[in-house]
N, C-alpha and C positions, 0 to 999 in steps of 0.2 A: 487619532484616526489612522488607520491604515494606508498604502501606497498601492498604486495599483504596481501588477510586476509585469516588467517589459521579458522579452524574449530572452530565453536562455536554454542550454542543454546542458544535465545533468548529465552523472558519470551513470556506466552501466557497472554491477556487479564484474572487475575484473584484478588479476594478479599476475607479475610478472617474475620467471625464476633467472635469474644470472648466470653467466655460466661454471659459477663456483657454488648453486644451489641455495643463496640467498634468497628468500623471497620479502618481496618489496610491492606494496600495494600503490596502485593509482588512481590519481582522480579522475582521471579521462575516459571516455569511451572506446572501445575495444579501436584495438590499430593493429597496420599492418605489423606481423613481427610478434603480437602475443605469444606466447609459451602456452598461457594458461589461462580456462576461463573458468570460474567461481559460481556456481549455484546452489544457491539457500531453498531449500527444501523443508517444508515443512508435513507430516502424516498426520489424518485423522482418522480415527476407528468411526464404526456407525453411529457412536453414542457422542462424536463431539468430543473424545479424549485424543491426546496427543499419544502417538508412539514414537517412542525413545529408545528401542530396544534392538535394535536390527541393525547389520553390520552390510557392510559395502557387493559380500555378495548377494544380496536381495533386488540389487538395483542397478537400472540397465539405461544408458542416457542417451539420447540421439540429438543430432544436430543435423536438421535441414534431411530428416527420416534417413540417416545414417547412425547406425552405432558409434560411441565413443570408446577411448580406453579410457577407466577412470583412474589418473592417476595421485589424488590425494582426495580423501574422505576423513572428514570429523563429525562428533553429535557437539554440541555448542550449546550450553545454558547462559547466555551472556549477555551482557546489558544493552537495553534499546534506549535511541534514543526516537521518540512517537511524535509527531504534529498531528494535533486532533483540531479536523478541519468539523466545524458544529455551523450549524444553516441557521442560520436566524435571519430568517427573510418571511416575510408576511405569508408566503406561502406554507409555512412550517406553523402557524398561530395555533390551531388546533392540535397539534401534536408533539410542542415543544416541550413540552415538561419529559416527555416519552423518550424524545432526543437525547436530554439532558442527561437521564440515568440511563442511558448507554454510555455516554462519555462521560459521566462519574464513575461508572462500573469498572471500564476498562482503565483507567485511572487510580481507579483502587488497587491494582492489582501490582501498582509499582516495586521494585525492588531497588536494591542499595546499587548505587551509581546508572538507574535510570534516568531517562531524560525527557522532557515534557515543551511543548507549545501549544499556545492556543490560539487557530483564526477563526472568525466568526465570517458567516457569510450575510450580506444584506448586499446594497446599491453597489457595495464595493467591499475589497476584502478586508479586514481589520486584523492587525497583529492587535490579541489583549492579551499576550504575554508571551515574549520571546523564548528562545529556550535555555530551561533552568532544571535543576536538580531537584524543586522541588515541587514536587505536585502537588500539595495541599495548597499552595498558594493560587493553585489554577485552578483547582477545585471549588476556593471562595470565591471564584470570577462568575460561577455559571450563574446565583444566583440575580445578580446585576445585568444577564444579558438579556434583552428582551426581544423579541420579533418582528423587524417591520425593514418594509420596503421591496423595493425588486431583489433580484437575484442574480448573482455574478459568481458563482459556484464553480464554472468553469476557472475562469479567473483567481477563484480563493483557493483552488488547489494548486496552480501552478505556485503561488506566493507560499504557500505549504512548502511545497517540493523546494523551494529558493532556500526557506529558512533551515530546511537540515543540513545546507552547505555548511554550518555553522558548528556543527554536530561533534560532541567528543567522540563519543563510540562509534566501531565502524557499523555498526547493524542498526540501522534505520527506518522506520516505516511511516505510511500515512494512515489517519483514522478517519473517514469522512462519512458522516453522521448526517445526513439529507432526503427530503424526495426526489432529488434527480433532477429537478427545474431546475431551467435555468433562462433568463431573459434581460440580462443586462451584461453579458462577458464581454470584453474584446478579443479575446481567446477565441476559435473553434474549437470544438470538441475534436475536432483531429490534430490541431496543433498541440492541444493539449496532450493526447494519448501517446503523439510522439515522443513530445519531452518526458512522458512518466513511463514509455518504456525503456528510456536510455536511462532515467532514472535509477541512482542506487538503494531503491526503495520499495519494500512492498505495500502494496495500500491494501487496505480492508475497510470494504463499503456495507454501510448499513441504514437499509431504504426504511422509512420509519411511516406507519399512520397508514395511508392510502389515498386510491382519488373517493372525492367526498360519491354519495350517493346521487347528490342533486348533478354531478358534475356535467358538462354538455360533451358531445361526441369527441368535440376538439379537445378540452381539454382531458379527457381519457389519455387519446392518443399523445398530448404531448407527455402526459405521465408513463407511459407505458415506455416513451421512447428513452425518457430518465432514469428508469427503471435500470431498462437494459442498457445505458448508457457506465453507471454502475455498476453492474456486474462484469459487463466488458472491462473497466478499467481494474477492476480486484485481479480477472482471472488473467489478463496481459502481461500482469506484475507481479505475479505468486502470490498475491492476496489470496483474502476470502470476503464473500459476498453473502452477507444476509438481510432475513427481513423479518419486522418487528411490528405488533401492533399490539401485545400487551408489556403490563411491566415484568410480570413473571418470563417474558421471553427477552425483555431487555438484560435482565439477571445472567439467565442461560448462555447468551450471546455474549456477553463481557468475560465472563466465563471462559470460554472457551477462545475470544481474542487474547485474552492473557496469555492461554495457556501458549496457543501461538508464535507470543511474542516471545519467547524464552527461551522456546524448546525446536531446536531446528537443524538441519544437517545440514554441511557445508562438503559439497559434490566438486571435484574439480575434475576437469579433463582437456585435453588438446587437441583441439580442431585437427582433422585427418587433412581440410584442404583449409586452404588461407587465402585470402583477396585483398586487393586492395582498393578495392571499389568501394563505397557506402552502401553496401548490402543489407538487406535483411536477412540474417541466421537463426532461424526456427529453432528452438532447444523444447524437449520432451524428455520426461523423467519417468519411467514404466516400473513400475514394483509386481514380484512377482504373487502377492498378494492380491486380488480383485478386491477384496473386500473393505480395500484402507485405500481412502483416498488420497491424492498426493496434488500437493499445491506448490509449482512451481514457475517463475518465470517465463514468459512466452519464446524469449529471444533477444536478439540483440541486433545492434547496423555494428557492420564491422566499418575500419576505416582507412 
């Protein structure tokens, strides 16, 4: 059985240079005195492919709607390690199989020195497998996991977020595979959004099924509000946010998280001002491109 997880903050994407031009990574959330702060940048073309092709002057980065200098740029194929957060709460019955081969797909797509977890969501969150090197061993778990009870989703992603403290590779992300309900967290959904933007992790949400036909007005609305509760938490974190209701779209959409996971630029630049207050700093990634969208981080609390 799983633990519920109590309160904690996650590192933000950050790096520190010496003044002999060492650089030295940390676990902590941006402070005062940074050098240097680190964003993972991932492009998509209209088709759902990744671009890989473009070099540092194509892209133009702001903090808090001020330009950056960007002073270190890479393209980075490298190994993730994923918590694939899967809903199995009674809420999910009709459309669990659908779930499933989303997080088999994405799954599939492992590569050598990937990294894998698996939480399940029901009454409470459930580690059914820590994280390991091997995803076929997570793979034989889906069919054992079955559907029932309330919903602690809020809660099962922050215990996500706990377990890639764990993590060998530095490039980390969430997978959360749900319809957005949730009715048994002790989390808020804002407590949660905090922890996952200081997080060094990006998540990618993927709302599965729909509200049934018969559904009554309430529950619409509480779907609707899961919905967008989901896509806010992908687009905060440089995720990505889709939505699925056949299997041939489950396909497409693994697909394209893969490619995701793999393929990403690493933006660095130094804040023009510094604080030391626990602020919020806006980060915005602009490509001179319209046509390619660009999935990046929303921000950071400095400290």
């Amino acid at each position: 059985m799983g633990n519920r997880p109590g309160s904690f903050v996650l590192a933000a994407v950050v790096a520190t240079y010496s003044a002999a031009g060492q650089q030295r990574h940390s676990p902590f959330s941006l402070r005062t005195g940074i050098d240097l702060v680190l964003v993972p940048v991932t492009l998509m073309d209209r088709r759902g492919a990744s671009i890989g092709d473009l070099d540092q002057r194509h892209f133009t980065v702001f903090q808090d709607n001020s330009p950056q200098a960007i002073v270190s740029f890479s393209k980075e194929n490298a190994p993730c390690t994923l918590a694939v957060v899967l809903d199995a709460s009674e809420s999910m019955l009709s459309h669990f199989s659908l779930a499933k081969l989303v997080a088999e797909g994405v799954l599939d797509g492992s590569e050598a020195g990937d990294e894998a977890s698996l939480v399940s969501v029901s009454d409470q969150p459930t580690v059914d497998s820590p994280i390991t090197s091997s995803t076929p061993s997570i793979q034989a778990l889906l069919p054992f996991i079955k559907p029932a009870g309330n919903t602690a989703l809020v809660d099962t992603v922050s215990l996500a977020l706990a377990q890639l403290r764990h993590a060998h590779n530095p490039r980390k992300a969430v997978l959360v595979v749900s319809d957005g309900m949730d009715n048994n967290s002790r989390l808020s959904k804002a407590e949660l959004m905090r922890i996952a933007v200081e997080a060094d992790a990006q998540i990618y949400t993927v709302s599965v099924g729909g509200a049934p036909r018969t559904a009554k007005p309430v529950e619409e609305r509480q779907q609707q509000e899961g919905l967008a509760f989901l896509a806010d938490l992908a687009a905060k974190t440089g995720g990505m946010n889709y939505s699925v209701e056949f299997p041939s779209e489950a396909h497409k959409v693994a697909v394209e998280i893969r490619r995701a996971l793999r393929d990403q630029y690493l933006i660095g630049y130094t804040p023009t001002q510094k604080d030391a207050s626990r602020k919020w700093h806006s980060i915005r990634v602009k490509l001179d491109d319209p046509k390619i969208s660009v999935y990046a981080r929303g921000g950071y609390y400095s400290r």
